[in-house]
C-alpha positions as CSV (number, residue, x, y, z in Angstrom):
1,X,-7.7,-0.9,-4.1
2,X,-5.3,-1.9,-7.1
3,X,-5.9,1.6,-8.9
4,X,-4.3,3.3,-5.2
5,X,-1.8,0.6,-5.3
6,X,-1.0,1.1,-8.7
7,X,-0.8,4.7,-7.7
8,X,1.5,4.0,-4.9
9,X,4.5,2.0,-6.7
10,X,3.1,-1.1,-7.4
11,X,6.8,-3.0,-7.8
12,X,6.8,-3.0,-4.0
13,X,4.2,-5.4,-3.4
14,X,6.6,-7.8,-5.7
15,X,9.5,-7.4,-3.1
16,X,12.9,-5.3,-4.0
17,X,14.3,-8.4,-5.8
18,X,11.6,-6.9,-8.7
19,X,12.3,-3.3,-8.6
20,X,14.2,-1.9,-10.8
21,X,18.4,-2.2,-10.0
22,X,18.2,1.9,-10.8
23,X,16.1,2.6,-7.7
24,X,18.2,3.6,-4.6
25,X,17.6,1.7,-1.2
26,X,16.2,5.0,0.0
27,X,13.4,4.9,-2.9
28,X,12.8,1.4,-2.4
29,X,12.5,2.3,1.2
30,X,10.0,5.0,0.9
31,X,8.0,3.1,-1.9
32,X,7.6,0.3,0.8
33,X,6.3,3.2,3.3
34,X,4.4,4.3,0.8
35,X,2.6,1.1,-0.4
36,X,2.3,0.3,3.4
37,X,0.3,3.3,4.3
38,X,-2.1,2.2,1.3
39,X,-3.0,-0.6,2.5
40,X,-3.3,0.3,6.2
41,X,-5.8,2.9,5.0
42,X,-7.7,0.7,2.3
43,X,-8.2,-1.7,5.4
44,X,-8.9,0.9,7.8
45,X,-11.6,2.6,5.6
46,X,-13.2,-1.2,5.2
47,X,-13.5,-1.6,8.3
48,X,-15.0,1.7,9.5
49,X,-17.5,0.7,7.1
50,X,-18.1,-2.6,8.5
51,X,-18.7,-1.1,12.1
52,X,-20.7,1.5,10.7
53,X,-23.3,-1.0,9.5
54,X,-23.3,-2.9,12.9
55,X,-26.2,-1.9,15.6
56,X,-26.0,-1.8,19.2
């Protein structure tokens, strides 16, 4: 999950204090999107998984 983080503008996940002061608010905006969506799917995909192992 780092590597897709990583991928996905990793300076996000430190807060906008951390990014760098040349980034616009609209970057910093869509890199926050961006690293949300990540994570939402990195979860998501965990746990399909999970229910997929459960029987009925």
């Amino acid at each position: 999950m780092m590597a897709i983080l990583i991928q996905k503008c990793v300076e996000a996940l430190k807060g906008e204090a951390h990014m760098p002061a040349t980034v616009t608010p609209a970057e910093k905006t869509e890199m926050n999107d961006k690293v949300l969506s990540a994570i939402i799917l990195c979860l998501g995909d965990k746990v399909l998984r999970e229910v997929a192992k459960e029987e009925t």
